[in-house]
C-alpha positions as CSV (number, residue, x, y, z in Angstrom):
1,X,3.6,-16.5,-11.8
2,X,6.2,-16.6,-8.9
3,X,5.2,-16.7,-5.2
4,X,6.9,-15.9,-2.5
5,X,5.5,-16.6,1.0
6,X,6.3,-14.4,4.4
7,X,3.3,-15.9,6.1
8,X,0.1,-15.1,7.3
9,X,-1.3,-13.4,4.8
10,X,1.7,-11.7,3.5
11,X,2.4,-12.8,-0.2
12,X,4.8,-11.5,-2.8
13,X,3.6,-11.8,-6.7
14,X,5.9,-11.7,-9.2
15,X,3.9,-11.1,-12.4
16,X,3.9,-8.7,-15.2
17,X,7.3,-7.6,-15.2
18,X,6.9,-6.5,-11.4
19,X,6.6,-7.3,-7.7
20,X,3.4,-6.7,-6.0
21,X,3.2,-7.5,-1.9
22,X,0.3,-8.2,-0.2
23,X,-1.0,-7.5,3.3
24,X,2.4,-7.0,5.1
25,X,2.4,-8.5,8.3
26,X,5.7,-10.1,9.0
27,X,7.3,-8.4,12.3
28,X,4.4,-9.2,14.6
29,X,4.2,-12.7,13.6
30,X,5.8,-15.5,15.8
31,X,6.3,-17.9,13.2
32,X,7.9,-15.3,10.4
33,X,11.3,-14.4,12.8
34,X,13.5,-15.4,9.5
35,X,11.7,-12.6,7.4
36,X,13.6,-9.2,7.4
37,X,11.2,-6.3,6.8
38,X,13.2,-3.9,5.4
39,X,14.9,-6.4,2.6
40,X,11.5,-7.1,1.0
41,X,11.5,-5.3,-2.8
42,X,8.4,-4.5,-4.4
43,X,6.7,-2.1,-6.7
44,X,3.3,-2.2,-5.3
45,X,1.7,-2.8,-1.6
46,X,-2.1,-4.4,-2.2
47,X,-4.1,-4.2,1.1
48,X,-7.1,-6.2,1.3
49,X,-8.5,-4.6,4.5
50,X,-6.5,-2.4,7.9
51,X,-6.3,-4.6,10.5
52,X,-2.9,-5.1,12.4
53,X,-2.1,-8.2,11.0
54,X,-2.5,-7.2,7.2
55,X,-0.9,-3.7,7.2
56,X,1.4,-3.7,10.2
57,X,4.5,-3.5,8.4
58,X,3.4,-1.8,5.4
59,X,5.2,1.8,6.3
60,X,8.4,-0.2,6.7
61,X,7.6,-1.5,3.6
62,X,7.2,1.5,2.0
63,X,10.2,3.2,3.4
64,X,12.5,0.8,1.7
65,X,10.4,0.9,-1.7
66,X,9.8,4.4,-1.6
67,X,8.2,4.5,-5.3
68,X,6.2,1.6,-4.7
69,X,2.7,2.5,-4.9
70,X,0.2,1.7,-2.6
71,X,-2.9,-0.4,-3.9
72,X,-6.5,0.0,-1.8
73,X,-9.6,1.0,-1.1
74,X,-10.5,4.3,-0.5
75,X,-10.4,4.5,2.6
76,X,-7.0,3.0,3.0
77,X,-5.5,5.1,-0.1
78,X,-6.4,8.3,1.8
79,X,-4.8,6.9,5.1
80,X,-1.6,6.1,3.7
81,X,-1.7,9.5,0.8
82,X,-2.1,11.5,3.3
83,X,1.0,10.3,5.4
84,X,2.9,10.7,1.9
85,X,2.9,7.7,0.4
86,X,2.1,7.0,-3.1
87,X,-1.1,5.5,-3.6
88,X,-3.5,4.3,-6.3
89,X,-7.4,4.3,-4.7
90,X,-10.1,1.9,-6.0
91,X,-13.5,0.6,-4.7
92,X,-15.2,-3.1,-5.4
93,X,-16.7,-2.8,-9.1
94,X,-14.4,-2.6,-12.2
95,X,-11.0,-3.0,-13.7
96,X,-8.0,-0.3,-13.6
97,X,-5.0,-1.3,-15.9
98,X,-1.6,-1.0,-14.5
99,X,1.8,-2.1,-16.2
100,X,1.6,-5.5,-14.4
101,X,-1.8,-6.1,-15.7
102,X,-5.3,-5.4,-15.0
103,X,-6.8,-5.0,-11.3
104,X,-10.5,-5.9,-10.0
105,X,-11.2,-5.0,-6.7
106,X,-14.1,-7.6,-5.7
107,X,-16.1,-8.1,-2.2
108,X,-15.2,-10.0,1.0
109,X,-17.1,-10.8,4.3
110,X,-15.5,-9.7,7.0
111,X,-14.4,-6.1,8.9
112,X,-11.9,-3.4,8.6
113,X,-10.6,-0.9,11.0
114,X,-7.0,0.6,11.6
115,X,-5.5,-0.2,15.3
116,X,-6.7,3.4,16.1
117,X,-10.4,2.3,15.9
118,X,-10.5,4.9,12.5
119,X,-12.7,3.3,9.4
120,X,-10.5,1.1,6.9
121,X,-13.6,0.8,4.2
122,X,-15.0,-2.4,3.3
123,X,-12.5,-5.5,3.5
124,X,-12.2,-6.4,-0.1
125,X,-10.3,-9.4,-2.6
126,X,-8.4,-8.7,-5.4
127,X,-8.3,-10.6,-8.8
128,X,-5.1,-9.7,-11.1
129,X,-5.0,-10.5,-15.0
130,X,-1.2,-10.6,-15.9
131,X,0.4,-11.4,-18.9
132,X,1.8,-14.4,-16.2
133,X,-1.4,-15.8,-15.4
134,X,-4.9,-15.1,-13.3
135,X,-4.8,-15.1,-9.4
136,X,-7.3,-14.2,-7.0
137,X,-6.5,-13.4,-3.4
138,X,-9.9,-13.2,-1.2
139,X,-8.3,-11.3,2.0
140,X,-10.3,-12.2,5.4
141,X,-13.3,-13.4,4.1
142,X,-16.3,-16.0,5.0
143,X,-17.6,-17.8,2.8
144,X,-20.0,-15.7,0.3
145,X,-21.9,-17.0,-2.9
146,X,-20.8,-13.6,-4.8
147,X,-17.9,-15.6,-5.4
148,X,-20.0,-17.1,-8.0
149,X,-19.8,-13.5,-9.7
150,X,-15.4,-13.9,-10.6
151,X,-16.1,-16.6,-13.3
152,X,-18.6,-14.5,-14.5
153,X,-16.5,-11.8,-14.9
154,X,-13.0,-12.3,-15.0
155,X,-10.9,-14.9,-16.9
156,X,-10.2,-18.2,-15.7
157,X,-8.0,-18.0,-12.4
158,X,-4.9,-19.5,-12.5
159,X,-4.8,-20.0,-9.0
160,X,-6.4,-18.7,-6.0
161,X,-5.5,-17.8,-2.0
162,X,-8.1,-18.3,0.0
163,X,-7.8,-17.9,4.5
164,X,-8.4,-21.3,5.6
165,X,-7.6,-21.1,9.5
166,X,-11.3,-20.7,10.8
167,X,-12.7,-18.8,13.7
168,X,-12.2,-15.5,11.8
169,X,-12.1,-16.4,7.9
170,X,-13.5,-19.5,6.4
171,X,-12.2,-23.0,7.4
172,X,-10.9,-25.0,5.0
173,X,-14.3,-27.4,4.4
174,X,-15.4,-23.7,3.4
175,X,-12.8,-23.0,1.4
176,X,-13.4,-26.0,-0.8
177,X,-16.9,-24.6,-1.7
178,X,-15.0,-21.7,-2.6
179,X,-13.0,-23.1,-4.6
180,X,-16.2,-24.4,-6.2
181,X,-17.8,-21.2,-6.6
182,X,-14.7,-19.8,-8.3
183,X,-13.9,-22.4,-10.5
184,X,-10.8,-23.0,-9.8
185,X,-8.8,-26.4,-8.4
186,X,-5.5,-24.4,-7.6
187,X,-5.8,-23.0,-3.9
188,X,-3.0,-21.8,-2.0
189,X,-4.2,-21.4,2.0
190,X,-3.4,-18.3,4.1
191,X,-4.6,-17.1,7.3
192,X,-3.5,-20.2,8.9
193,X,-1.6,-21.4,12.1
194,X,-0.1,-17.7,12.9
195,X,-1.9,-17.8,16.0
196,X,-3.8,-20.0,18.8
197,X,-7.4,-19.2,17.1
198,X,-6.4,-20.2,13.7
199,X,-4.4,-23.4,13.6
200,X,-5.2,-26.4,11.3
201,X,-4.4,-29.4,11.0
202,X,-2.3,-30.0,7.8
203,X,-3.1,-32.9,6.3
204,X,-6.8,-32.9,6.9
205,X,-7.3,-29.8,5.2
206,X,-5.2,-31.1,2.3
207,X,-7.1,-34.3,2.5
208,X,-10.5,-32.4,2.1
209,X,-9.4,-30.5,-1.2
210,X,-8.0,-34.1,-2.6
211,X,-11.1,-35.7,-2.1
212,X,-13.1,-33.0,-4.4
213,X,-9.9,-33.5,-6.7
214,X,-8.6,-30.2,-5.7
215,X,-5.1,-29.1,-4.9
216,X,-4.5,-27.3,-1.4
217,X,-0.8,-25.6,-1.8
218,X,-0.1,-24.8,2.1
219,X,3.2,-22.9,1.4
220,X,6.1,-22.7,4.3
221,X,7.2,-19.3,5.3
222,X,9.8,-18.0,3.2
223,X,8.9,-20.7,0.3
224,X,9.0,-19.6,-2.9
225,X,7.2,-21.5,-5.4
226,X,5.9,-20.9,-9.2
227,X,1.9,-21.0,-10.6
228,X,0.7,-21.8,-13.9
């Protein structure tokens, strides 16, 4: 698999033949001003929940990928359909097959509303089984044991990015028990150092996932790295 990085939470997957972008929030970022919008190329947009600084950039997205399809809960899908974009609605339960791979919409701890105050449905993760490898991106989320339920039910991840920056997500002491409950030793942080309320300190969060023999991946913005 082939990541891309636009920071925040904004992530480009390249798996399955196809380019899948998460949670766009690049213009409202301080630390992203090298990241053009409108050159971004992808076939799908996956939105984990609808605050600002997930889907602000997602129409400008979508205006420049004007076939890409829109990935979400149902309450999202019906935001964005009924502005007239294509979109493919889910809920947290079980797998739809698309021609990257297959799709599991599982649960996250946190809260979801559009900047209008509307209802965004539940804040949710997303594990994706490509031909490329596993990957599971949590979204906002604290720390929740039905983590423990994705190595239950979906193959072995690959990797895994988990929000690390505290104060709204889990820290990343947290994030090594998630890492735990997921089975997996492959994290890639998010959520981290966008802002005053979520910055880390780099090498002791890197220094916690070493000492459980765990490898914290805490990408630079623009980076573009490969998973397997």
């Amino acid at each position: 698999m082939k990541i891309t990085y636009f920071g925040h939470s904004c992530f480009l997957l390249e798996a399955g033949g196809k380019r899948l972008l998460f949670d766009p929030f690049v213009s409202g970022n301080p630390l992203a001003t090298g990241v053009r919008v409108e050159n971004i190329r992808c076939d799908y947009v996956l939105i984990t929940h609808a605050h600002s600084d997930h889907v602000a950039d997602v129409e400008t997205v979508m205006k420049h990928n004007p076939e890409a399809t829109i990935i979400g809960i149902w309450e999202i899908y019906a935001h964005y359909s009924a502005k007239g974009y294509k979109a493919h609605p889910m809920n947290k339960g079980g797998w739809w097959t698309f021609d990257f791979g297959r799709v599991k919409m599982v649960n996250a701890v946190h809260s979801s509303s559009f900047s209008d105050g509307s209802y965004g449905g539940d804040p949710v993760g997303f594990v994706l089984d490509t031909p490329d490898g596993v990957l599971y991106v949590a979204g906002d989320t604290a720390l929740t044991t039905d983590m423990q339920l994705i190595p239950r039910t979906c193959p072995p991840l690959t990797a895994a990015i988990l929000p690390i920056g505290s104060n709204f997500t889990m820290d990343y002491h947290d994030a090594v028990l998630a890492s735990d409950f997921i089975s997996c030793n492959h994290i890639i942080g998010c959520h981290f150092d966008t802002f005053g309320f979520i910055k880390i300190d780099h090498e002791q969060a890197r220094a916690a996932f070493a000492e459980k023999g765990k490898h914290l991946h805490l990408p630079a913005i623009g980076e573009t790295f490969n998973v397997s």
